[in-house]
C-alpha positions, 0 to 999 in steps of 0.5 A, a space after each residue: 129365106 123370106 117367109 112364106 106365111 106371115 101374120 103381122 100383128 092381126 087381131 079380131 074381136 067379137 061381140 063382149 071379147 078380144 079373141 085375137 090380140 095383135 098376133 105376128 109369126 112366120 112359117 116357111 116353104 118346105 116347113 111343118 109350123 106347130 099352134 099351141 095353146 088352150 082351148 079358147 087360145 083362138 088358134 082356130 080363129 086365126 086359121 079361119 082368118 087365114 081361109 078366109 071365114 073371118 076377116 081381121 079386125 087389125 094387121 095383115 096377112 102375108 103369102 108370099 111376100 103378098 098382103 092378102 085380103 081374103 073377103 071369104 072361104 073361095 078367096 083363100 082358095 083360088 090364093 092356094 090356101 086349104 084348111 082342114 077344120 077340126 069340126 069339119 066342113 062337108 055336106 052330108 047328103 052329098 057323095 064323097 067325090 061330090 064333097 072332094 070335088 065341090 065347086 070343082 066338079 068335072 061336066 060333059 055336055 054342060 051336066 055333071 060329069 059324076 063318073 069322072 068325078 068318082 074316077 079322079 077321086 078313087 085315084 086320090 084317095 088310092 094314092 093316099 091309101 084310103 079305102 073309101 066309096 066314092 059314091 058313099 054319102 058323107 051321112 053314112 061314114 064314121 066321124 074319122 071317115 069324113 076326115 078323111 074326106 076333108 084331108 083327100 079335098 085339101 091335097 086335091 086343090 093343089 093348096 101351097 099353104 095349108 092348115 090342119 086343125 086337130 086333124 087326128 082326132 077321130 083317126 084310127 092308127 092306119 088313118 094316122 100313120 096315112 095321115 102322117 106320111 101325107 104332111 112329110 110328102 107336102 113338107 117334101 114337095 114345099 108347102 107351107 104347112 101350119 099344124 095345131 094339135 094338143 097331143 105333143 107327141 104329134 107336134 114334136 115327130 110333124 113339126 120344125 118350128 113352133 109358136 105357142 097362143 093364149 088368151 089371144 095373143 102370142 107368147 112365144 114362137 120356138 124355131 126349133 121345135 125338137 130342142 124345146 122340153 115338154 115341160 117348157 111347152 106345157 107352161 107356155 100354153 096354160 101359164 102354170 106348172 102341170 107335173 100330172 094331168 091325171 091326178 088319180 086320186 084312189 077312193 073307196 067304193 061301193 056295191 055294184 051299182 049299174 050291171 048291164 047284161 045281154 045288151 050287145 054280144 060279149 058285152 057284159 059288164 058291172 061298174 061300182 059305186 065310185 068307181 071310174 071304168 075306161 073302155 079302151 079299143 080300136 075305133 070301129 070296135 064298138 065302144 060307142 054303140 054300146 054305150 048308145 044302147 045303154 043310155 037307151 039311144 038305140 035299142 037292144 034286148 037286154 037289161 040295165 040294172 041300176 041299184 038292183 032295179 031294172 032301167 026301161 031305157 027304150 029312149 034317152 028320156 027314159 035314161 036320164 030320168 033314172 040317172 043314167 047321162 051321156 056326153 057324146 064323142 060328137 059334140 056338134 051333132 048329138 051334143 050341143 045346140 048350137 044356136 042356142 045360148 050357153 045357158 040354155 045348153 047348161 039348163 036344158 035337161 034339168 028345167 023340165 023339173 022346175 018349171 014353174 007352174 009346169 009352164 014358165 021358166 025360172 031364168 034367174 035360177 037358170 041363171 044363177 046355175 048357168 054362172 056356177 058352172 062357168 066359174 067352176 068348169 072355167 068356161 071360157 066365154 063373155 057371158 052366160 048368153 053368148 051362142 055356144 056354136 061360138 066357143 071352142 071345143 073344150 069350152 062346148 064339151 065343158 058345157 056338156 058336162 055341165 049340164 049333167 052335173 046339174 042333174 041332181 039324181 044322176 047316177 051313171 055318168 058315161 063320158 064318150 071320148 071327153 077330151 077329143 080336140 081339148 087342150 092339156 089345161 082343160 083335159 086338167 079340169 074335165 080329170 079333176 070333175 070325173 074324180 069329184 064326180 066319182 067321189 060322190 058315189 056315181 059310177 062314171 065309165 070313160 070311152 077314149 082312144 088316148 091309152 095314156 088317158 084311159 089308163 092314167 083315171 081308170 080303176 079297172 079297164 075294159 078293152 073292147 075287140 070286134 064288138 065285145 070285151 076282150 078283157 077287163 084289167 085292174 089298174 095295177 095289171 093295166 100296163 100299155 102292152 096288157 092293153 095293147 094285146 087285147 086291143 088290136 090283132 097279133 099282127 099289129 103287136 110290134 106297134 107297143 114299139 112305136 110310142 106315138 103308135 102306141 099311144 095313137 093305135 085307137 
């Protein structure tokens, strides 16, 4: 069988960088491809050649048996071609149908025709299972809500090829399993599917065949996906053998360091000296807003204590300056500046205390720190002032983190979904800082979906249900199904069953 996408030998450099070397696979109709490879692997690169956002510096692309050009995104499009991008595409101030149907927008009278508009897309959206507002602004939804979006506007341009690029990484279990029946749907009615995800379990129940990425060029293509061990795969992408990702690395602990009491309802709870406390829970139970109030983002009427002392954290200002620092789980919005260089995202909370005459800047120390941190963190880019908004995910969290380590009183360090969209071998590096950084006495609280991750780095877990802790469990008694039992309601029990369900219920 011809294929049906093939990519012949494409390459793209940048400024300082070759992000793709001379790549060449096929994927096939009726097939579901699996991209592997690190963070900085430039798998996102070669799905933005294929929509049309970059343009290849060398070889072709192929749909069809036809060589495309595509000069941009609505090229790709009138072609059949759809990306799903992992830092979604929308337009905040416009409605889901709007955002849907953007560019396609049924008229009446020469004006937009907003109630057949809202119609078509409350039917797509039924059909897929998704509870949505149609007239909802895209600014109001949650991160897995816009996802949502992004997937019903891709099926709704009747695409033949289309990407998904780590499309479940902000899904709740519902939004997965929907997900996941939308691909076996597509795969059944003969799209050409291409399907880049670092969770393993995904790619083997999704994908036929597989190609894996690093550095930029291919290392290999596995045309049976389902006879290739996990071990092999995990080598193929980051070079090395990784037997445990986790490393949990027990330590002694100190008094209790940060106690925090009356900031949400049911929300109590104390972190030690060294210790490292997972909250795990579904998404909307509201990990993430109590973590917002304890780093004094939104406000609330209860106490932070820290080393005995109370915490005035009415702002984010107020907390770092105690020692209390948060990496967000949307690093596009609330974490990076994306415009700005490596550099100043690396230095960016520490300067305002060395500034030099209270006024000028000490680049060659921002410097010196920036190039630290990239070699320590091994943070994938050409230099120190490359724009961050160019890197990949894992290299702009690795980032995140490396500007709070440069903080020289941090106490509490609380980590909001670290590992969304990264890469086995990075996930390897960020576990390896959150033990050192706990190995220096701070208390450092990790919020995650992934129970496999929670569970493999934590001392102690909260498990978080409607808003509250429904119970925190030691390590030793923190098994999948202790977890599980608090986390999601008696009906859904039989998922702990299903190891992707299990692993994916958050």
């Amino acid at each position: 069988m011809a294929p049906d996408l093939r990519f012949d030998d494409v390459s793209k450099r940048f400024p300082g960088v070759v992000a793709l070397g001379g790549v060449s696979f096929e994927a096939h109709a009726g097939a579901v491809h699996g991209l592997l490879g690190e963070n900085g692997a430039a798998k996102s690169t070669l799905v933005k050649i294929l929509g049309g956002q970059y343009r290849p510096d060398g070889g072709s692309l192929q749909i069809g048996g036809r060589e495309c050009h595509f000069h941009s995104a609505a090229d790709a499009i009138a072609s059949g071609v759809a990306i799903i991008h992992q830092e979604l595409q929308y337009v905040s101030e416009l409605t889901v149908a709007e955002n849907v149907l953007l560019g396609r927008l049924p008229t009446r009278f020469g004006f937009v025709d907003r109630a057949a508009a809202q119609r078509l897309v409350v039917e797509r959206l039924t059909a897929m299972g998704v509870d949505l507002d149609p007239g909802a602004h895209l600014k109001d939804l949650s991160i897995a809500q816009r996802q949502m979006v992004e997937i019903c506007k891709a099926v709704m341009q009747d695409a033949q090829v289309i990407a998904f690029d780590e499309p479940t990484s902000s899904l709740s279990h519902k939004e997965t399993e929907i997900l996941f029946r939308l691909v076996k749907e597509l795969r059944a009615d003969g799209r050409t599917l291409i399907y880049i995800s670092h969770r393993l379990e995904e790619l083997y129940a999704l994908c036929d065949a597989c190609t894996v990425l690093r550095d930029g060029r291919k290392i290999v293509t596995h045309p049976v996906m389902a006879e290739v061990p996990r071990e092999r795969l995990i080598s193929d992408m980051v070079g090395r053998e990784l037997s445990d990702i986790y490393d949990y690395r027990p330590r002694p602990m100190g008094e209790t360091r940060l106690h925090v009491q009356g900031v949400a309802d049911g929300c109590d709870f104390t972190v030690q000296a060294g210790e490292i406390l997972g909250f795990f829970g579904l998404i909307g139970a509201g990990r993430s807003e109590l973590m917002r109030k304890v780093y004094g983002a939104d406000r609330h009427a209860g106490s932070v204590m820290l080393d005995g002392a109370q915490v005035a954290a009415t702002d984010p200002a107020a907390a770092i300056a105690a020692g209390i620092v948060l990496c967000p789980e949307d690093r596009q919005e609330q974490g990076i500046l994306p415009t700005a260089s490596v550099a100043e995202n690396i230095n960016i909370s520490c300067r305002r205390n060395e500034l030099l005459g209270g006024l000028f800047l000490r680049h060659r120390q921002e410097a010196m720190r920036a190039d630290d941190f990239i070699k320590r963190l091994h943070i994938k880019t050409p230099h120190r002032d490359q724009e961050i908004r160019l890197l990949s995910g894992g290299n702009q969290q690795k980032a995140i983190l490396a500007r709070w380590l440069a903080e020289p009183d941090m106490k509490v360090l609380i980590l909001d979904e670290p590992t969304r969209g990264i890469d086995v071998g990075a996930k390897n590096d960020i576990y390896n800082i959150i033990h050192e950084v706990a190995a220096r006495g701070c208390c450092v609280i990790v919020v995650s979906s992934e129970l496999p991750e929670v569970l493999g780095i934590a001392d102690r877990v909260a498990v978080m249900r409607d808003g509250r802790i429904a119970g925190t469990l030691a390590r030793a008694d923190a098994t999948e199904t202790a977890v599980l039992s608090l986390a999601l309601p008696d009906s859904t029990s039989d998922l702990t069953s299903d190891p992707i369900s299990a692993r994916r219920a958050a």
